[in-house]
C-alpha positions, 0 to 999 in steps of 0.5 A: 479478503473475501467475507468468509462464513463466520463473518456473513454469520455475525453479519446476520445476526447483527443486521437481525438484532437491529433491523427487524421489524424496522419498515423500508422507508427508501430504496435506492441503487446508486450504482450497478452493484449497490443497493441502499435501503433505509430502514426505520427502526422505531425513532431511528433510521438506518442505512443496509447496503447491500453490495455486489461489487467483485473485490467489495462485496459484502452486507453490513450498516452504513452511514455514508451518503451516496450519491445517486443517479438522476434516472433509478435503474430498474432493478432499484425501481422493481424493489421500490414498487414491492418493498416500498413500506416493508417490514423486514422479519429476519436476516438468516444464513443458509446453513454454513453458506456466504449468503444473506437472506433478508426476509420482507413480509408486504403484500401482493398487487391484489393487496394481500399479505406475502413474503418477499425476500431479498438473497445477497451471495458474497462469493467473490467475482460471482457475488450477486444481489436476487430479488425472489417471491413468496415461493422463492422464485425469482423476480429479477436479480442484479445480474442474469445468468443465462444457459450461455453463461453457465449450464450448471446454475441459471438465475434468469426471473421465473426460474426457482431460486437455488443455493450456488453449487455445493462445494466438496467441502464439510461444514464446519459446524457440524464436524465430530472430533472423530471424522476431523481425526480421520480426515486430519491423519490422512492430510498432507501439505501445509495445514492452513491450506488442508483446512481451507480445502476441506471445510466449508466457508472457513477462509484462509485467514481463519485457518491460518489463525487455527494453526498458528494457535495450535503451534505458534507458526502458520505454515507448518505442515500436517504431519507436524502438527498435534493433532489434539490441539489442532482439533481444541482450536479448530472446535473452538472457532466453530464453538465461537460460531455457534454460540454467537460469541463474535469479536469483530476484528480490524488489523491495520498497519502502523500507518493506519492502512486496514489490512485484514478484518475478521469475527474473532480476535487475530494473534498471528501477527504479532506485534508488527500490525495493530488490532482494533475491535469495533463495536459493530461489525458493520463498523469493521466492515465500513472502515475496512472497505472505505480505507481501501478505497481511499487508498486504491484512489490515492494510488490512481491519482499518483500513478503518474507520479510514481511512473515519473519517478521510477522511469526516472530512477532508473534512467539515472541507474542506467547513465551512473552505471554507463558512466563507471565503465567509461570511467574505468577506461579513462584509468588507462590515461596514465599508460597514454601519456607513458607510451607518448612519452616513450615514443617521442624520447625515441622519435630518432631510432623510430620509423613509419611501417611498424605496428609494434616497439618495444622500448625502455621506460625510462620511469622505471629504475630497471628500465623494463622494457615496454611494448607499445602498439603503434599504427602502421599508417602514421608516422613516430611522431604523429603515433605519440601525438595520438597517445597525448591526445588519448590521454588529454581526453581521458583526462577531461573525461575523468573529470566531467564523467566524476561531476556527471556521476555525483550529480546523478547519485544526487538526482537519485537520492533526491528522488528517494525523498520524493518517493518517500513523500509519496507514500506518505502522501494523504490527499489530493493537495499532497500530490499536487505540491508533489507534481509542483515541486517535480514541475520546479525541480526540472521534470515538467518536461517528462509530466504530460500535460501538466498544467501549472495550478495554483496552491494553497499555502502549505498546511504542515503536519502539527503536534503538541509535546507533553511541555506544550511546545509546538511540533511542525512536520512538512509532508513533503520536499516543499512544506520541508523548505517553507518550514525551515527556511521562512516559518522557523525562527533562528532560535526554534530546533530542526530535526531530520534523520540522519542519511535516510529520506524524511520529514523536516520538523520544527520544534516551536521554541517561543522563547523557551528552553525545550526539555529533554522530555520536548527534545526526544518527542520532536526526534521521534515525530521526525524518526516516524515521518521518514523511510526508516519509520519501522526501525528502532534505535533510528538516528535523528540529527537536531540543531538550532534553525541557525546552524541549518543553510540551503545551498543556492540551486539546491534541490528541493528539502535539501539543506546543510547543517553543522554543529548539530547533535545525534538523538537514537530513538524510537519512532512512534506516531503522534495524534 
């Protein structure tokens, strides 16, 4: 999501409270849409990003390092040249805008006192970083729009800064009950979006959260809704604004993956994703941003992995589905060999020409007659020689085809195991035992250009239940066989969940009895580490390492067990 209004307003006042009266100690720009000043604030140093960047734009405190060009663009040399040893007065919001102003009192070349100003705009694609003078004309800006670009705003050096165009929008902050009631009885479609449409700099999460605390849904329409409520928690988000009372928000999922931030505390979710509340809004901001692009990298890197994967899926789909109609046909073997069988008990009263007898079968007790078609080229005997053949190659196809489709299911749910450690997967050296156990498994033909490396030793999962046994969780198909069939001892306990994809994991026994207490623990890491990690009551089958055996030729992760028991719990995630 884009910074919203709220958000840009408890961003102002964070970076105020912290950075004013601090002095610019650094400028630099390690990319087109970055700007990195570090700012000295009595004894401490800060670090304000400032970004532009489409999908990530946004001004907050960071405390990672970036790596910068050897050569400094030349907006990042213009800022150095006249906010080098600046001191920054304020960071404001203009009216109910998604813009950051940052105010720099320095002096001219002719060294006299003069302000500068640093403008950051976070409207989405169109965000952009604006270097003004004194006068709030412009010096440069991290992108020009020219008259080709735009007739209706330029941002080109000379030209007198302005706001980007005003929105048919009301703001917020100033809106009496009385004109929300009118605009509201008036209001058609869903609610979230009536608001979203009507007033200035609220975003869609916010609007949708408005609703659902008014009527316990986000997608009720306006002409369902109470307006009294609606209008108690619409003035209670613009009261929080104005007041200042911001609580800096964080929703992720149950895998960690930051799904929404915001200024104020969320409850439309429920129970189905975690809430956290960062001390700094920068913070939020940070992780945020930092989760995400840790994630868009693991999906770039995997890309050929998951193309691989799904193309061979469903070519396997396909073949399976071709091969059920072949299948089907050689059904009809059993009518071959009966035609054969009539045809050649007849042969006698049979001759060459036709192209269709009836005769009695005899394998029925009424003798019903059976009508057979023959070719009229050939004769009697070369016809149930025809039929016999029909039927001996139906018979071997009705074989091979019923391996051919079992081993296929069998690739499929192999695949399904992979594709569950992908999702799983969390750096680079997961996906390269990935790519290697494909390479092994028989798909290195389909990897383009893969180029056989050599791994470390697999480096499982580790945990520690409450009775101070050790837990063992491989990561993918791999680290499932090291641990089961090389690291675990005869006497330690394995566990998976029953008839789904997942994790292996060992219980480290070291000559102990484990508890109850140690047993349900090791099931629940094993439940959580697998495809069905959002159920409940999940089946997690466990055994003596004894009673576990891998088949010779068996796909990678794939093992049999017997005597083994069925714990239903939970799943919940270990630390």
């Amino acid at each position: 999501m884009a910074l919203d209004a709220g958000m840009v307003a408890c961003l102002c006042r964070e970076l105020h409270d912290i950075l004013s009266g601090g002095k610019v100690d650094k400028v630099y720009q390690p990319s087109k849409d970055e700007v990195v000043l570090t700012v000295r604030v009595g004894a401490r140093t800060e670090r304000l990003l400032l970004s532009c960047a489409p999908g990530s734009a946004r001004g907050c405190l960071t405390d990672q390092k970036y790596e910068n060009p050897a050569v400094p663009p030349m907006f990042c040399m213009l800022l150095r040249k006249h906010l080098s040893g600046a001191k920054l007065c304020s960071v404001s919001q203009p009216g109910f805008e998604r813009v950051m102003i940052f105010a720099f009192d320095t002096r001219d070349e002719l060294g006299f006192a003069c302000e500068k100003y640093l403008v950051l705009e976070l409207v989405g694609k169109f965000s952009n970083l604006i270097f003004l003078n004194e006068h709030k004309k412009i010096i440069s800006a991290v992108r020009t729009v020219d008259f080709s670009d735009s007739d209706r705003r330029q941002i080109l050096p000379g030209i007198a800064y302005e706001l980007p165009p005003a929105q048919d929008k009301r703001n917020p902050l100033t809106e009496s009950e009385q004109d929300f009631r009118e605009k509201l009885s008036g209001a058609v479609g869903a609610a979230d979006r009536y608001l979203v449409a009507s007033y200035l700099g609220l975003s869609p999460l916010v609007a949708r959260e408005i609703v659902y605390s008014a009527e316990r849904e986000t997608g009720r329409p306006v002409s369902e809704c109470d307006p009294d409520r609606l209008w108690f928690y619409f003035h209670t988000v613009t009261e929080r604004i104005r007041t200042g009372d911001y609580l800096p928000t964080l929703i992720s999922d149950r895998e960690g993956g930051a799904v929404e931030y915001s200024f104020m505390p969320i409850k439309q979710y429920g129970v189905g994703l975690v809430e956290e509340h960062p001390e700094r809004a920068s913070e939020l901001l940070e992780r945020f941003f930092r989760n995400r692009a840790d994630r868009d990298r693991m999906r770039g890197r995997s890309a050929d992995i998951l193309r691989l994967l799904t193309n061979a899926q469903s070519r396997l789909e396909r073949k399976i589905a071709l091969q059920t109609e072949e299948l089907a046909d050689c059904a009809q073997m059993e009518t071959y060999r009966l035609y054969g069988d009539l045809l050649t008990a007849n042969l006698y009263a049979l001759h060459r020409g036709k192209t269709i007898v009836s005769l009695p079968n005899y394998y029925d007790p009424d003798c019903a007659p059976v009508e057979i078609p023959l070719d009229g080229r050939l004769s009697p005997a070369a016809n149930a020689q025809k039929y016999y053949k029909k039927y001996n190659k139906c018979k071997h196809a009705f074989r091979v085809l019923e391996e051919q489709i079992k081993r296929a299911r069998e690739d499929i749910a192999y695949i399904d195991t992979v594709f569950d450690a992908l999702c799983r997967a969390e750096t680079t050296v997961d996906l390269d035992q990935i790519r290697e156990e494909l390479y092994h498994a028989g798909f290195a033909s389909r990897m383009k250009d893969y180029e056989k490396k050599k791994q470390k030793p697999p480096a499982p999962l580790e945990f520690r239940t409450t009775g101070g046994l050790r837990v063992l969780c491989g990561r993918n198909n791999t680290q499932n066989d090291y641990l089961t069939t090389k690291l675990a001892a005869k006497s330690d306990y394995w566990f998976h969940v029953k008839d789904a994809p997942g994790s292996h994991v060992i219980l480290c026994c070291e000559g102990r009895t484990p508890s109850d207490a140690d047993l349900t623990e090791a099931a629940e890491i094993a439940a959580a580490h697998s495809k069905l990690a959002e159920g409940s009551n999940v089946p997690v089958d466990y055994t003596p390492v004894r009673y576990v055996k891998k088949p010779v030729g068996a796909k990678p992760g794939y093992v049999i067990y017997h005597t083994n028991r069925t714990a239903y719990v939970t799943p919940e995630k270990k630390n």
